[in-house]
C-alpha positions in Angstrom: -6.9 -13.6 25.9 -9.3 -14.8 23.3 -12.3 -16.4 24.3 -14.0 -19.4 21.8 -17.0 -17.9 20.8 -20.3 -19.8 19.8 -23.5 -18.7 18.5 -25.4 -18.3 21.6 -22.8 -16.0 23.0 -24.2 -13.0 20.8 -27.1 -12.9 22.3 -25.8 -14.3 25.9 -23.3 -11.5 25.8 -22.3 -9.8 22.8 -25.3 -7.7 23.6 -24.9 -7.1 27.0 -21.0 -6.2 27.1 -19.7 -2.3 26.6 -17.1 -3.3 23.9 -16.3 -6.6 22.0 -14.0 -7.4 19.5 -14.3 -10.8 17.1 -12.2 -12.2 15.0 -14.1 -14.4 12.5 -12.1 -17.1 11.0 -11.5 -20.7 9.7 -9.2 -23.3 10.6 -8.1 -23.3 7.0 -7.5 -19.7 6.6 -3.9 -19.2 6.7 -4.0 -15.8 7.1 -6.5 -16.0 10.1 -3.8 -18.7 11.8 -1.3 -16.0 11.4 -3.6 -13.1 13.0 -5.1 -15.0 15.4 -1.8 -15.1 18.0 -1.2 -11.4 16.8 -4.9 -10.6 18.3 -4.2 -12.8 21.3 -0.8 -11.0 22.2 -2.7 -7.4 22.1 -6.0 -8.8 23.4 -3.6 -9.4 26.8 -1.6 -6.2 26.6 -2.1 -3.8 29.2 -3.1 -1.2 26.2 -6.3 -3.1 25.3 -7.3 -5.8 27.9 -9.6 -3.4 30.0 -11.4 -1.7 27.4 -12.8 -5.1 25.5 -13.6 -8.7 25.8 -11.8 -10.4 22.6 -13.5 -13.9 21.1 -12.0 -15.8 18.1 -15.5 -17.2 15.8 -14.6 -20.0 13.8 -17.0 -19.6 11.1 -17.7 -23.3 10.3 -18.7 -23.4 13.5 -20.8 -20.0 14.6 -22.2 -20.3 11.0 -25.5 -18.5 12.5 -23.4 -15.2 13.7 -21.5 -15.4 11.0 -24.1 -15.2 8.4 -26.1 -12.6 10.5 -22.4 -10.3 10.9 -22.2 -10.4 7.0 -18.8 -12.4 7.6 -17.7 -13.1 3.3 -14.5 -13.1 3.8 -11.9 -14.2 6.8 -10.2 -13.0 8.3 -12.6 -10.1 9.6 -11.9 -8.5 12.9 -15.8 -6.8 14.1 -15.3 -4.2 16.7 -18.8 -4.1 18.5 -20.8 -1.9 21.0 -23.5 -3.1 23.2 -24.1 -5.5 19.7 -24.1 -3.0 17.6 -21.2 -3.4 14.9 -19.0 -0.2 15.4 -15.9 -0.9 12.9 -14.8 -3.6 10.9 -11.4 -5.1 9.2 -11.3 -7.6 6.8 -8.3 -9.7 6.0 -4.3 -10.0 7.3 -3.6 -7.2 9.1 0.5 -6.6 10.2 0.1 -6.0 14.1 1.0 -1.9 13.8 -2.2 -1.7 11.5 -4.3 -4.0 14.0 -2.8 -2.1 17.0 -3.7 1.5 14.9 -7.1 -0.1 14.1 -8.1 -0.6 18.0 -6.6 2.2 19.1 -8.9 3.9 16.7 -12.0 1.7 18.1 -11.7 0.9 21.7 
């Protein structure tokens, strides 16, 4: 399940956790409202729930992370490792390319 991330949470955890995935997006993407339950679907799948935690960054909100992650356009999917940004997907992904792309990075 995605979590809401906020800007503290990089630092509060981002950091501090193996593996993380983030999607970054806006509540007027409509591409990012069409990825997000896509991400939320595998994000519970037995495949990928144990190897991650998954958050969903709003970037009107976690402006701070955003700007630091390089975030131009959404939706971005940021795999990271320990906080350090492993692999990265921008835009609307079908769910077979987002399932290859974690597969590739978890």
């Amino acid at each position: 399940m995605l979590k809401d991330f906020k800007d503290d949470d990089f630092q509060d955890k981002i950091v501090k956790e193996d593996c993380t995935v983030i999607q970054y997006s806006a509540t007027w993407c409509a591409p990012c409202k069409q990825q997000l339950p896509v991400l939320n679907k595998l994000s519970d799948s037995e495949e990928f729930k144990d190897k991650a935690n998954f958050y969903h960054a709003d970037v009107d909100q976690a402006v701070n992370q955003s700007t630091s992650a390089a975030i131009r356009g959404v939706p971005t999917i940021v795999v990271y490792a320990r906080g350090e940004e492993k692999a990265r997907l921008v835009g609307g992904t079908p769910e077979s390319k987002l399932k290859e792309f974690l597969q590739a990075n978890l």
